[in-house]
C-alpha positions in Angstrom: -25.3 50.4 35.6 -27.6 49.1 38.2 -25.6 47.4 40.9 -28.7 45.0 42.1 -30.9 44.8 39.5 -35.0 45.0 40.6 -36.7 41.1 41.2 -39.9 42.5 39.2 -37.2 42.5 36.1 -36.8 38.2 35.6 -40.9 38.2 35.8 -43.9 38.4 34.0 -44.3 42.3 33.7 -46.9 43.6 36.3 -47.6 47.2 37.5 -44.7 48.2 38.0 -43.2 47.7 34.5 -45.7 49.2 33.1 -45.6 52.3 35.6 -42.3 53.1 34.4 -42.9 52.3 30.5 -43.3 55.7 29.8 -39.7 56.7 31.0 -39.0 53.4 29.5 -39.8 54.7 26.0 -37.8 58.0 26.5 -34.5 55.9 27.2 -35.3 53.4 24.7 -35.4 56.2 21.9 -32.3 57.5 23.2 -30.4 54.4 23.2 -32.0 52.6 19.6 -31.0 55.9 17.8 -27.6 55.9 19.3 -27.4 52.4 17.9 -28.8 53.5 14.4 -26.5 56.8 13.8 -23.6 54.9 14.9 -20.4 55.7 13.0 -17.6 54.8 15.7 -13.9 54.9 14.8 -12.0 52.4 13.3 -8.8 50.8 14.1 -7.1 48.5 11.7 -6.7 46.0 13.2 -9.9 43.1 13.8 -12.2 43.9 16.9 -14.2 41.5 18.1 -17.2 42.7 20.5 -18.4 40.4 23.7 -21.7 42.1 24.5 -25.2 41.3 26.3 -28.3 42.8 25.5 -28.7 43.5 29.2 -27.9 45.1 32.2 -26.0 42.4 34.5 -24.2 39.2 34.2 -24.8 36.7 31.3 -21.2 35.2 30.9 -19.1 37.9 29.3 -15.9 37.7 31.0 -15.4 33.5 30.9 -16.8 34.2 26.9 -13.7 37.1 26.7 -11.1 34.8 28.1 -12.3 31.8 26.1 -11.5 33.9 22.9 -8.7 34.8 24.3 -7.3 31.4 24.5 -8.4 30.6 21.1 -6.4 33.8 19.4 -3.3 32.8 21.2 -4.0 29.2 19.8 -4.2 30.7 16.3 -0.8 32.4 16.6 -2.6 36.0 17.4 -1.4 38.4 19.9 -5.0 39.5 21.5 -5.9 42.5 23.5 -8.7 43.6 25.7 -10.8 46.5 25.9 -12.5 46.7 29.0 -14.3 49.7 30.9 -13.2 48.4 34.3 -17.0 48.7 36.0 -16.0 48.6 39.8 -12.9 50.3 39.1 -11.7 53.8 39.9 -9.3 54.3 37.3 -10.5 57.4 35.0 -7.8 57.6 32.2 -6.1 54.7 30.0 -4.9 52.3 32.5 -2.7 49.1 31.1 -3.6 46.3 33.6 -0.5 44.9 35.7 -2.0 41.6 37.6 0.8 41.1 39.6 0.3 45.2 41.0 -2.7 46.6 40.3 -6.0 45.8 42.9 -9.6 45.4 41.6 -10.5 48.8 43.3 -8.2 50.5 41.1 -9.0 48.9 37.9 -12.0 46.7 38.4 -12.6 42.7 39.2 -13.0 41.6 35.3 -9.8 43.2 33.9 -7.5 41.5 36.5 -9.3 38.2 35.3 -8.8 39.1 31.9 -5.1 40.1 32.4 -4.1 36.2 33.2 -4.7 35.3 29.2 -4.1 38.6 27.4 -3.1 42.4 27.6 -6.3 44.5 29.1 -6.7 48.1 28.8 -9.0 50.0 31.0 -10.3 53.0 30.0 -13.6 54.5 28.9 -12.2 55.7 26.0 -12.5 52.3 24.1 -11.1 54.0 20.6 -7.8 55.1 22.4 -7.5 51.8 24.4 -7.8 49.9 20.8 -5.0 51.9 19.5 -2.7 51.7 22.1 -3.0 47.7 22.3 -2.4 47.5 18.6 0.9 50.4 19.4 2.0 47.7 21.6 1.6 44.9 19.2 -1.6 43.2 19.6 -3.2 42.0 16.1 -6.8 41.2 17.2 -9.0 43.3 19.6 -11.5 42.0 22.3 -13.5 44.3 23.4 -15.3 43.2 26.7 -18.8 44.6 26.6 -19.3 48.2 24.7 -21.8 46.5 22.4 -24.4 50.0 23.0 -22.1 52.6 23.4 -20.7 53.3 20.0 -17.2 54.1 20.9 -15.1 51.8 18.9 -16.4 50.0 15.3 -16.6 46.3 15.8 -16.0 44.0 12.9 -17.9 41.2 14.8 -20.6 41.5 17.6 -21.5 38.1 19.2 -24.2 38.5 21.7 -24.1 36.5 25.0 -27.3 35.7 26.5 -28.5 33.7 30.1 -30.2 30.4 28.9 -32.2 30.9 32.4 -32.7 35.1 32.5 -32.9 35.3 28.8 -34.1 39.2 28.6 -36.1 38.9 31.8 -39.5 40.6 30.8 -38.2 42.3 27.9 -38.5 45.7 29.1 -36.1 48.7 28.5 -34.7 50.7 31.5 -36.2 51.2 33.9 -38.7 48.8 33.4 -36.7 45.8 32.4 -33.1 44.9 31.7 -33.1 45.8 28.2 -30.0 48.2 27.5 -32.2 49.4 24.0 -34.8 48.2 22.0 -34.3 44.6 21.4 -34.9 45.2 17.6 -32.4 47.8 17.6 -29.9 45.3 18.8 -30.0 42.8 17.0 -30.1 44.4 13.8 -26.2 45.1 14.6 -25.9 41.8 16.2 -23.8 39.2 14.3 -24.3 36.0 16.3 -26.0 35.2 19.9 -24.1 32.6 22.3 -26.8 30.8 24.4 -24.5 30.1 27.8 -26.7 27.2 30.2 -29.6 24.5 29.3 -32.4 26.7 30.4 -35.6 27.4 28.3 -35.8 31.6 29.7 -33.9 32.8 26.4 -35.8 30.9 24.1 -38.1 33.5 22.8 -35.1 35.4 21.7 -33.1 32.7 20.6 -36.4 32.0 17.9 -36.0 36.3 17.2 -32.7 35.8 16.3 -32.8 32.9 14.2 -35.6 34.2 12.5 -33.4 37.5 11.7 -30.9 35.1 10.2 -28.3 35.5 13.1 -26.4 32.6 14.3 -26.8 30.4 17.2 -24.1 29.0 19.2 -24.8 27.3 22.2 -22.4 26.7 25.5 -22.2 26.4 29.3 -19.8 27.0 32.0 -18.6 24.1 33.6 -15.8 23.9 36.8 -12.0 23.4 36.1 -12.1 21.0 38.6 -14.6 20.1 41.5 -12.1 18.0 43.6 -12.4 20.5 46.2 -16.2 20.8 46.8 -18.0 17.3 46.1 -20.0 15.7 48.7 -18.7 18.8 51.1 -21.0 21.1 53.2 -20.7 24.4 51.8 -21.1 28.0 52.5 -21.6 29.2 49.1 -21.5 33.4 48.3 -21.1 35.5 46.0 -21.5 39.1 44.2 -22.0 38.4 40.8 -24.9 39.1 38.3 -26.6 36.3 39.2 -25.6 34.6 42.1 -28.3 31.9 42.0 -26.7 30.8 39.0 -23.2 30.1 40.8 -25.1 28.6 44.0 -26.8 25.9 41.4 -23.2 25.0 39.4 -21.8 24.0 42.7 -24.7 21.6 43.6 -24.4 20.3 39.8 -20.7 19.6 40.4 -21.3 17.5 43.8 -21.7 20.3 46.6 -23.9 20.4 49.3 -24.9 23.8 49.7 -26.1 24.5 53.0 -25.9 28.0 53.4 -25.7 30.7 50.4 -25.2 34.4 50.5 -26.0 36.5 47.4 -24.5 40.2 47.1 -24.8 42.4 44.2 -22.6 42.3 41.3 -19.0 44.0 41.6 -19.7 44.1 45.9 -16.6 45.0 48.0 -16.5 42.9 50.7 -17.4 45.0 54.2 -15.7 44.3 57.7 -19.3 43.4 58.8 -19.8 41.3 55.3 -16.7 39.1 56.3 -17.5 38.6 59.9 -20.6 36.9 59.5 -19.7 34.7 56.5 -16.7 33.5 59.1 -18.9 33.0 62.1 -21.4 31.3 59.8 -19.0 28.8 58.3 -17.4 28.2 61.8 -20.8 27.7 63.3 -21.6 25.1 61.3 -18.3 23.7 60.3 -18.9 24.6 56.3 -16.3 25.5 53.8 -16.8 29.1 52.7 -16.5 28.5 48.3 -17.0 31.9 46.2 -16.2 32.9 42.6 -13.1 33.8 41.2 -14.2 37.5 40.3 -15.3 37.9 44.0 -11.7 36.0 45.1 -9.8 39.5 43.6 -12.1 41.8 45.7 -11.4 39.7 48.6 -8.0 39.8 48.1 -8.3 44.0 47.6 -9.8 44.2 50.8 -8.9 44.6 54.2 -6.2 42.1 56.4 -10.1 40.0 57.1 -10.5 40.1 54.4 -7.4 38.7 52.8 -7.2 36.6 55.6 -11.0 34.6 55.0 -9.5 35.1 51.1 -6.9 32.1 52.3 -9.5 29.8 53.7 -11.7 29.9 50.7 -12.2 27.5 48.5 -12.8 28.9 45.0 -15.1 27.2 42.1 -13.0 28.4 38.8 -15.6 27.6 35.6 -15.0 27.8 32.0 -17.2 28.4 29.0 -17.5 25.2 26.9 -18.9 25.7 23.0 -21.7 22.8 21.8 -19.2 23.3 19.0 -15.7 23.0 19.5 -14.3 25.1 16.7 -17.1 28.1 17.4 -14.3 30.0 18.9 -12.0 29.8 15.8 -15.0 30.1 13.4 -15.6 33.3 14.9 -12.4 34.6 15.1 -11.5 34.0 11.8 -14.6 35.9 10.3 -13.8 38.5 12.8 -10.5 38.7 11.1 -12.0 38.3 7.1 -14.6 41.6 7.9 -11.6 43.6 8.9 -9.4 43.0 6.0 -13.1 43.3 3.7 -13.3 46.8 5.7 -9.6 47.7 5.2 -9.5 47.1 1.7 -13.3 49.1 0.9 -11.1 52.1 2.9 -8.7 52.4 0.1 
């Protein structure tokens, strides 16, 4: 995955898309008949997938904790699958919040690990199994949508309201991960997370192809801390502009911003000038609660400019209120449909 993903993707293809259509077309092949010939494992237990059709952030991880929260609420035990992007873990790695750093096992899975067991491992099959070993009854598994490593009984979709699929493209020419037909034929649902118009188009392909819509949007836990104060706003996220725009919506003033790429850790160099910046000009650094955990991986600066930052904690709110358990309890009805057809 791209770490910082090309500006010509989120516009009107030009020249350059259309330069690299051909390799495009070659990676698009690769990845629709992946899609088409998959016949993952199964586990017995349900397994709900939280994918994107793109490369970068749309809102996985706040989607993953909200359905977390909601199987605990429904008297589940849930688990999480996550490949730990960021991390440098390479076997099957139980997360342990209170021990493990977000170099070793990535930024997302210690977010994850506050509201359920998270396994890391590329081997999304064997992670499955050994969550349900351990006693979890429903399966979450954090992105894994493309890679046909583990059956999914339920794949719900999350897409940008703002990006939508940016200029529709496959690598290397857009943000596509495969052929947008390709995926949505195995897509179940599509979450819509934000107000924005840029994910219309698809929203209309999907609702033509009979899929569901939800609709939702992240809003802060609390804004206490930042309204009507002059901020110093970063952050290395998958869209950054996204975050710096929340904090003006909840009543900051955002006087400086600072974008990174997605997953950055935080160099000596990085944290020196956001210090001197926001002592400058007397602002109050605020960042994102993924980028909080790399902070707080990083170096004695680093921890230390952790402690005077102020941190904007969001969560995913459905237009419909009982989405979440709607969901989870088809999730759970196509697993015992697929159990019962296996005997």
């Amino acid at each position: 995955m791209m770490s910082e993903a090309p500006p010509f993707w989120w516009e009107k293809p030009d020249w350059r898309a259309w330069a690299l259509s051909p390799f495009s077309m070659l990676y698009g092949e690769v990845a629709g008949r992946r899609i088409r010939r998959a016949k993952p494992p199964t586990v017995p237990v349900p397994v709900l997938c939280i994918g994107n059709f793109i490369v970068g952030g749309a809102g996985k991880t706040p989607t993953s904790i909200t359905f977390a929260k909601a199987a605990t609420a429904l008297g589940l035990t849930p688990g999480i699958v996550s490949r730990g992007y960021g991390g440098t873990f390479s076997g099957l790695h139980r997360v342990d919040p209170g021990h493990d750093s977000a170099r070793l096992v990535g930024d997302e899975p210690l977010l994850l690990a506050r509201y359920a067991s998270v396994i890391v491992s590329s081997h999304r099959y064997a992670a499955a199994q050994a969550l349900q070993q351990s006693g979890c009854d429903f399966i979450i598994m954090d992105d894994g949508f493309q890679s046909a490593r583990l059956h999914f009984d339920f794949a719900l979709m999350v897409v940008d309201a703002g990006r939508g699929v940016g200029n529709g493209h496959v690598l290397p020419a857009g943000p596509l991960r495969a052929p947008l037909i390709d995926q949505l034929i195995r897509t179940d649902a599509v979450l819509k997370v934000g107000t924005a118009n840029g994910a219309d188009r698809l929203v209309r392909n999907a609702a033509r192809a009979a899929k569901p819509i939800y609709e939702g949007v992240l809003k802060p836990v609390s804004t206490s801390e930042i309204a009507g104060k002059r901020l110093l706003a970063f952050a290395g996220i998958g869209d950054p502009s996204k975050f710096f725009k929340t904090l003006g919506e909840a009543g900051g003033v955002v006087e400086q911003a600072r974008a990174f790429p997605d997953h950055h850790p935080y160099t000596e160099e990085n944290i020196s000038e956001l210090a001197q910046a926001a002592d400058r000009d007397g602002l109050i650094p605020v960042t994102t609660t993924k980028d909080l955990v790399r902070l707080l991986d990083g170096s004695p600066a680093a921890k230390s400019f952790a402690g005077r930052t102020t941190v904007l904690e969001v969560e995913l709110v459905f237009s419909q209120s009982d989405a979440p358990a709607r969901i989870i309890r088809e999730t759970r009805d196509r697993a015992r449909h697929r159990r019962l057809g296996a005997s």
